[in-house]
N, C-alpha and C positions, 0 to 999 in steps of 0.2 A: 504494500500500500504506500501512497506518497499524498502527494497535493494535490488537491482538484484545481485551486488559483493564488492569486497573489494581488494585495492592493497596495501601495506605497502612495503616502500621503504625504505633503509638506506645505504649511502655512506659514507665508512670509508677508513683507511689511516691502512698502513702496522703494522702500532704501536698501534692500537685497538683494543682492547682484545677481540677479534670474536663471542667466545663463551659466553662470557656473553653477547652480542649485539642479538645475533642470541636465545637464551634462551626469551631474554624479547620482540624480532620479533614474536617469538612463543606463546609466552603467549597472547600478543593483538592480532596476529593474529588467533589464535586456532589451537588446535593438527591438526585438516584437512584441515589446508591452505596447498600447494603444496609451498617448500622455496628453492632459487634457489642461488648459488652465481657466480657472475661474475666478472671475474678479469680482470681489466686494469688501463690507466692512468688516471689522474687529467687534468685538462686542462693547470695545470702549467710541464705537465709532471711525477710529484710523480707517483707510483704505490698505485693504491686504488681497495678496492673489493665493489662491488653493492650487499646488500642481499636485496633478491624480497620477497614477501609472499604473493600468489596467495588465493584468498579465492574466489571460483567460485558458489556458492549458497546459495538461497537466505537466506536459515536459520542461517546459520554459517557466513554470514555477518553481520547480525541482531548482533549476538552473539558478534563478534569482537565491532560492532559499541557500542553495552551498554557496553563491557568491560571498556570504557571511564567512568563511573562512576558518581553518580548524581551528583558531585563537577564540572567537567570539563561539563557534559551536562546544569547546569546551567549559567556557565559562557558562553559556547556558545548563550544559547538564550536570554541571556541579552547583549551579544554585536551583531554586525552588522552580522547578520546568510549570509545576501544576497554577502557578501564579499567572504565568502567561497564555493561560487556557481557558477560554470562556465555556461559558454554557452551549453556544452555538458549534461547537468543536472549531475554532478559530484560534490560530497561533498567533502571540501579538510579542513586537520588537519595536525599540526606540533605537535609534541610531544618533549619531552626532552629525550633523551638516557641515562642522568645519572638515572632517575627518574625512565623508564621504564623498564631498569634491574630489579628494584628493584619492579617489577609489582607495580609500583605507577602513576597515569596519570599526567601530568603537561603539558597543553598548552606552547608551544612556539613559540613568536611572533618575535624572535631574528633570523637572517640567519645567527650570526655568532656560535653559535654554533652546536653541535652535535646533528642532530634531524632527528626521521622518519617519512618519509614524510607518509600520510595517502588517499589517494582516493575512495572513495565509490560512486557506481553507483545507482543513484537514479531510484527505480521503476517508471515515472514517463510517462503517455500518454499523449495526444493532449486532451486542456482542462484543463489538470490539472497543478497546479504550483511546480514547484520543493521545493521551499521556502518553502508553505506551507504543503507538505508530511514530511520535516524532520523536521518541527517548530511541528508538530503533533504529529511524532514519539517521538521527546524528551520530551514532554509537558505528553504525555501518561507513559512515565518511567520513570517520575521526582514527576510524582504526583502532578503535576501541575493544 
């Protein structure tokens, strides 16, 4: 079992340099995500743009999800994996945006700064544990 998809989200502010934002959305997302931008406010009002990055099968989410690299897939399966699991069987990662310009992964556990958000939809049936499909997945790409 693997991923069914992948959403990479990032909310930025008029004075963020797009282009480089949207280059390293592209890199963790992969050439065949679908990247979309939308413009509106902040909740305080500012003007901010949302870039999306659609990744709709299942191969090219696999792709995205190892993009994370054996540094950050180790760190996830040594801390709490069941924290990053929702009810909907959805894998969730924060990244750092200075980092991931630089196609570098760096987990972030901080909300105040600049981070895209990550969602991956777990291939996951009746029967089976969510938990234990992506403790597998990484355990199997880590050489664990």
């Amino acid at each position: 079992m693997s991923l069914h998809s992948a959403i990479w989200r990032v909310h930025i502010s008029e004075i963020d340099d797009m282009s480089l934002i949207m280059k390293g959305i592209e890199w963790i997302a992969g050439e065949n995500s679908s990247i979309k931008i939308d413009k509106g406010k902040s909740i305080h009002g500012a003007i901010q743009n949302t870039i999306t990055a659609k990744v709709d099968n299942k191969k090219n989410a696999y792709e995205s999800f190892m993009r994370l690299g054996k540094e950050a897939l180790t760190q996830i399966m040594e801390d709490d994996i069941y924290k990053r699991i929702d009810g909907n069987k959805n894998f969730h990662i924060r990244l750092d945006i200075s980092s991931l310009v630089s196609e570098k992964i760096s987990i972030n556990e901080n909300k105040g700064y600049l981070i895209a958000k990550g969602v991956f939809k777990i291939e996951c049936y009746p029967g089976n544990n969510p938990e234990d499909i992506i403790s597998e997945l990484i355990r199997k790409n880590i050489g664990d």
